[in-house]
C-alpha positions in Angstrom: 55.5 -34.5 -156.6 55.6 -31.2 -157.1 58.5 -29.2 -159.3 59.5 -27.3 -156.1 60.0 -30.6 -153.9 64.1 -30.2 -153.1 65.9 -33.5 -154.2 67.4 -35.8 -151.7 70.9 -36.5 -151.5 72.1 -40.0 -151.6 73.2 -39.7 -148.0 70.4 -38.1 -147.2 68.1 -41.0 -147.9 70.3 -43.1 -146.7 70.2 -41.7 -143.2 66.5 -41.4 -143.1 65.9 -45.4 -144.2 68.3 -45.8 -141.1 66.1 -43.4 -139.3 62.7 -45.9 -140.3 64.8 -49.1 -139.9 66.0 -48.0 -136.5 62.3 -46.4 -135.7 60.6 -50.3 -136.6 63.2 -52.3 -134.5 63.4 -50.0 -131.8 67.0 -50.0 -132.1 69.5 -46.9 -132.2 70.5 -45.8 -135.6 73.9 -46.5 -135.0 73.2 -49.7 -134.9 71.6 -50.1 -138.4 74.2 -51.3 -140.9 73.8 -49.6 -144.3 74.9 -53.2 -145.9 73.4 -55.6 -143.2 70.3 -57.5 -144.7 67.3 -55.7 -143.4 65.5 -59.0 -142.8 68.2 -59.8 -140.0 66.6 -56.6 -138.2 63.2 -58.4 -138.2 62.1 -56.5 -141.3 59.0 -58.6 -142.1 56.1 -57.9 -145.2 54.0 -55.3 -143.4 57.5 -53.3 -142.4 58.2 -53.5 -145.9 55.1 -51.9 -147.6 54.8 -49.1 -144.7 58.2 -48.3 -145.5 57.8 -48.5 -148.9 54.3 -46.2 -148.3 56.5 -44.1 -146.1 59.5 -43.6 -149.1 56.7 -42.9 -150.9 55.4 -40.2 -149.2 58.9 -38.8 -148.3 60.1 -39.0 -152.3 56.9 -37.7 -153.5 56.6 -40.3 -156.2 54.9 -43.7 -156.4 57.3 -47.0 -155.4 57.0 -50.3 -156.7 56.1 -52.4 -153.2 58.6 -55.0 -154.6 61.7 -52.8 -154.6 62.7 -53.2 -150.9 62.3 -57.2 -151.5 64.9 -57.2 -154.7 67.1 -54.4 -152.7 67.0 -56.0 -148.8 69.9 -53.5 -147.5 69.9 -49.6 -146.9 72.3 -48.8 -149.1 70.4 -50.8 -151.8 67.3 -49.0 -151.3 69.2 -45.9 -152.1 70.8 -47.3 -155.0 67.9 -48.2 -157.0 66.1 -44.7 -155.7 68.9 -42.4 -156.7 69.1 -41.2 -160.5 72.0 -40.5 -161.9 72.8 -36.9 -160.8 73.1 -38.3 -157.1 69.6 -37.6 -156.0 66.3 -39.0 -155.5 62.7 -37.3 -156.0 
């Protein structure tokens, strides 16, 4: 990541995993819960590491493949992504 990569807002990431979630299931984003298990979507081990490859890529920082499997909901994800000043990079 570079220094001049804008940080994402909490919200922010949280609409775009909605956004991947939504894009995998074929579903509308409304209907992705932030707090519904993403395994109840269908979310199966090869979802999970192209997302993960995909947050990647988005955050602009490497992602340990395990973090969606110990955080299985959106809001989760965004948890353990965001630091402390309310943003993730």
């Amino acid at each position: 990541m570079t220094d001049t990569q804008p940080a994402v807002s909490a919200a922010e990431l949280g609409q775009w995993v909605r956004e991947r979630v939504a894009d995998y299931v074929q579903r509308p984003v409304a209907d992705i819960g932030s707090q519904t298990l993403l395994s109840d979507y269908g979310m199966d081990s090869i979802f999970a590491l192209s997302l993960c490859a995909e947050l990647e890529d988005h955050l602009g920082r490497e992602i340990d493949s395990a973090t969606l499997w110990r955080n299985p909901t959106v809001d989760s994800i965004v948890d353990t992504l965001v630091g402390p000043d309310g943003t993730a990079r």
